[in-house]
C-alpha positions, -999 to 999 in steps of 0.1 A, spaced: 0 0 0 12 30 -14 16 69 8 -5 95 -9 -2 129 7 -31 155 5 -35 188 18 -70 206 16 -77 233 -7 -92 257 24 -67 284 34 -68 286 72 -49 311 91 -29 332 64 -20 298 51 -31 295 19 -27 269 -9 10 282 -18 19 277 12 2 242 23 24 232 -13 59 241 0 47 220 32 34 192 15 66 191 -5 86 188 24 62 157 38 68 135 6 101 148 1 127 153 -27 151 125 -16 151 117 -55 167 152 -60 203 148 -56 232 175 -55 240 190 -88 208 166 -100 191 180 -133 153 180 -129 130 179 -156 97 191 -137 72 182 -161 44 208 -163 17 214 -192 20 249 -200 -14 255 -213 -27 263 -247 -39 290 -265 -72 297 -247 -69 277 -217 -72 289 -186 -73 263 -156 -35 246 -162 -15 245 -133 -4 280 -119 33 292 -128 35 298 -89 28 265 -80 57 253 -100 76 281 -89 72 272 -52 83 234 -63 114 247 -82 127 269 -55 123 237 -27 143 217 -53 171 242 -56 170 241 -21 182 208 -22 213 213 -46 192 206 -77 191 224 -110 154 225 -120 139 232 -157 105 232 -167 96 210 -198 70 197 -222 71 184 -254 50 195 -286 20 184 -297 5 158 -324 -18 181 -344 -10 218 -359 -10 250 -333 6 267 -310 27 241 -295 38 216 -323 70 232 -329 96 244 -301 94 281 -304 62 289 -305 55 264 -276 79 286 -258 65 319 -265 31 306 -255 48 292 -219 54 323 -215 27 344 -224 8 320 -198 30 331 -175 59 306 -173 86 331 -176 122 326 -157 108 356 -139 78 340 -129 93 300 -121 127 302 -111 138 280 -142 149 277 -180 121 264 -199 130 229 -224 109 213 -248 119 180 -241 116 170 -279 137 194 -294 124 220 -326 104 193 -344 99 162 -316 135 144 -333 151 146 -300 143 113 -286 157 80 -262 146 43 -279 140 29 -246 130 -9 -245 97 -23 -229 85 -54 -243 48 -47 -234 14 -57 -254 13 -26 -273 53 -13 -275 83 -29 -275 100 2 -273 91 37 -270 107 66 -280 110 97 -247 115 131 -254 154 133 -246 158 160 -223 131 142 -201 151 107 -204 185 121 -200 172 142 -165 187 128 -134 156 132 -113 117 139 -127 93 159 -104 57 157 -125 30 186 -116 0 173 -132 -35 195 -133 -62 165 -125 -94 171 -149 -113 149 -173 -95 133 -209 -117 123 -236 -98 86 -238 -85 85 -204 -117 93 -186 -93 115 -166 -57 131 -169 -35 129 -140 -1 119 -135 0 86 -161 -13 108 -188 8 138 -182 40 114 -184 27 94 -213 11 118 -235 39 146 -220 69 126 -227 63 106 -256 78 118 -289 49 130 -317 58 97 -332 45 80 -298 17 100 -297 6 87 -329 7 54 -320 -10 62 -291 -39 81 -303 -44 56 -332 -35 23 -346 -37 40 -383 -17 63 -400 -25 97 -410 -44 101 -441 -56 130 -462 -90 145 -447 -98 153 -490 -79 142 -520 -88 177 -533 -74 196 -503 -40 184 -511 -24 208 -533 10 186 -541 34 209 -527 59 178 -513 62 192 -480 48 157 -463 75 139 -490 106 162 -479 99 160 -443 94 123 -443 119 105 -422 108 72 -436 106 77 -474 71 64 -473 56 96 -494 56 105 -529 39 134 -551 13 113 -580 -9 132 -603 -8 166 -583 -12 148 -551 7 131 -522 5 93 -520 13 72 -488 31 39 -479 14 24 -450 40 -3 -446 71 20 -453 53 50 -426 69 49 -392 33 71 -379 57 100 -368 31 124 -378 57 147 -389 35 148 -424 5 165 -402 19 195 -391 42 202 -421 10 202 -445 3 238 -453 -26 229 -470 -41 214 -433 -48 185 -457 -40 154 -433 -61 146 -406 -56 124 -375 -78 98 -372 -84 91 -337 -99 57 -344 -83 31 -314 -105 21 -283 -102 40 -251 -92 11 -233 -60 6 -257 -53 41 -257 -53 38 -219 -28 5 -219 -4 24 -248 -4 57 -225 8 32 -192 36 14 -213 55 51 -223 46 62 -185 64 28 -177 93 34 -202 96 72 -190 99 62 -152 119 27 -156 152 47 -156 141 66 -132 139 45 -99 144 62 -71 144 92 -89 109 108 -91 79 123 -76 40 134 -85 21 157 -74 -22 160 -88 -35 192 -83 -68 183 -82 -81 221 -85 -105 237 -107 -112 198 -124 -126 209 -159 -146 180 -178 -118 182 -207 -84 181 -215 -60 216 -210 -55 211 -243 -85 224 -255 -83 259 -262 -106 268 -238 -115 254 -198 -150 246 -190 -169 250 -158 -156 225 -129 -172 195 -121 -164 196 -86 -156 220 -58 -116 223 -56 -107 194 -34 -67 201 -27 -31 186 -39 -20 151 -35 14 137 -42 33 107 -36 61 84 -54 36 63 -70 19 72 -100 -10 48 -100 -20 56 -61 -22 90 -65 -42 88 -95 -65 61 -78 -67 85 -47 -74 115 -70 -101 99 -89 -116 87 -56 -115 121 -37 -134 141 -71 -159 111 -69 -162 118 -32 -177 155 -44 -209 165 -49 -211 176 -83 -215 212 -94 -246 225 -104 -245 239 -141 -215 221 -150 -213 194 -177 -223 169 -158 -260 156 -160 -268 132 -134 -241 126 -118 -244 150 -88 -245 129 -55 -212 124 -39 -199 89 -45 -213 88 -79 -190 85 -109 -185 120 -122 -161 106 -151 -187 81 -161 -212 109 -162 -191 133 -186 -179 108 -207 -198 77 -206 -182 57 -236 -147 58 -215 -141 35 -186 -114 53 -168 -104 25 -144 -84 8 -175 -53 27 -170 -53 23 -132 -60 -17 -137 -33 -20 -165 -12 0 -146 -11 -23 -120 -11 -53 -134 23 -46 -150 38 -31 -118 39 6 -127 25 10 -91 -4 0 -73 -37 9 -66 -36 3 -29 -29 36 -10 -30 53 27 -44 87 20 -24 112 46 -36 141 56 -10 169 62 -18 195 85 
């Protein structure tokens, strides 16, 4: 049975949430930070529209306790799988910081983990039922020490997003995503929309396009489902097809967590900020109402407890009134079921277990 530690999101006595962080930091600990360690503290930055990601002084707060320790702390993402803000490194960065992400703000450089294009990458072995190897953002892989700061809220796939996803979905390569997402490759959305330009063909990595009759043509055996193709398109031609089963998505997002924390033993530590929980993804480009009241901030060592105690404690709520939820409202009933009632959300917690990512066991402990 696993330790999850929680403090309330009430302020009492001039001690507000910032503060009941820093001491709930110091109750799990940073043993996994060592002297001179470099950190990757995995955040998601937010997107263009968003509004409820985790605060830039919340991370700040974590950053200063690690350089406190003799770490040196940077904040990190990766890019993303379809065309925006954040599928290419700089303008990920510029829109870190116009959320408010700056050095000023954190304390820290920002990295995307991925590189400029999502090439920067680890091949680390796994030998699961989906993967037997996954490809990690490098600057994640290559960290001494991970510290995760996950924003706990619902995922269309996942049923939620907590820490699992954030790692998964966070440090897998665009290339991982794909294969994630879907168990197809990328196609084009209209043969007409393609205008023939050869961008997909030159940006290929596997060779597996070429330009026939005015239009691009793909090899499905020779495509590696990088997704490179996607966002290169000017034409906004491909499409994504987000055809796999929840469930599989759910097993495929537990074997890159597994490969992201396998060489990190030792070294890393969670936190769910289970705070304004919006019914969607902080992907989206905007945040809906919350489903619950703002419950508080867990963390703990293992990943699969603290999203178990997570999922438990919004359940716990009574829902909100004029959210997104629609029957849902009695505390103890399943607010994820009631949001997105084609996903089963306990798949990733079950698979997770099973293949010894953590457990689902855990000792909820109250700080005060």
């Amino acid at each position: 049975m696993s330790d999850v530690f929680f403090v309330t999101a009430r302020a009492e006595a001039n001690k507000g949430l910032l503060h009941k962080l820093g001491v709930l930091v110091d109750r799990v600990g940073l043993e996994c930070v060592g002297d001179g360690d470099l950190v990757a503290v995995k955040v998601h930055f937010g997107d263009d529209g968003t509004t409820r990601y985790v605060r830039p002084a919340f991370a700040g707060c974590v950053v200063e306790k690690i350089k406190r320790r003799g770490g040196k702390p940077f904040l990190t993402d990766t890019l993303t799988l379809y065309k925006g803000p954040r599928s290419s490194a700089p303008s990920h960065l510029e829109l870190a910081i116009r959320n408010g992400f700056g050095f000023a703000q954190v304390g820290a450089p920002l990295v995307i983990a991925d590189g400029l294009r999502s090439r920067d990458a680890e091949e680390v072995e796994v030998g699961l039922k989906h993967f037997r190897s996954v490809r990690i953002a490098a600057a994640i892989h290559q960290a001494d020490a991970l510290v995760c700061l996950s924003h706990f809220k619902g995922h269309l796939l996942a049923g939620f997003g907590g820490t699992i996803k954030n790692i998964s979905m966070g440090a897998g390569t665009r290339a991982m995503k794909q294969k994630m997402h879907a168990s197809v490759r990328p196609r084009l959305d209209a043969p007409e929309a393609c205008a023939g330009c050869g961008e997909c063909r030159d940006i290929c990595p596997a060779d597996a396009v070429e330009i026939r009759d005015g239009r691009a043509w793909f090899d499905d055996d020779a495509c590696q489902g990088c997704a490179e193709c996607i966002t290169a398109c000017p034409e906004d031609a491909l499409r994504i097809l987000w055809n796999e089963h929840p469930a599989a998505v759910q097993e495929k997002m537990v074997e890159v967590a597994a490969a992201t924390l396998r060489p990190k033993r030792g070294k890393a530590v969670f936190f769910n900020f289970v705070i304004e929980v919006t019914p969607d993804c902080d992907c989206f480009p905007f945040s809906d109402t919350p489903i619950v009241q703002d419950v508080g901030i867990l963390a703990s060592r293992d990943p699969v407890a603290i999203d178990q105690a997570s999922a438990d404690l919004v359940n716990a709520q009574a829902g909100l009134p004029g959210s997104k939820i629609s029957s849902a409202f009695a505390p103890g009933a399943d607010k994820f079921r009631d949001i997105l009632p084609s996903t089963d959300w306990t798949r990733q917690l079950e698979y997770a277990a099973e293949i010894g990512l953590g457990e689902r066991a855990y000792r909820l402990v109250d700080v005060r």
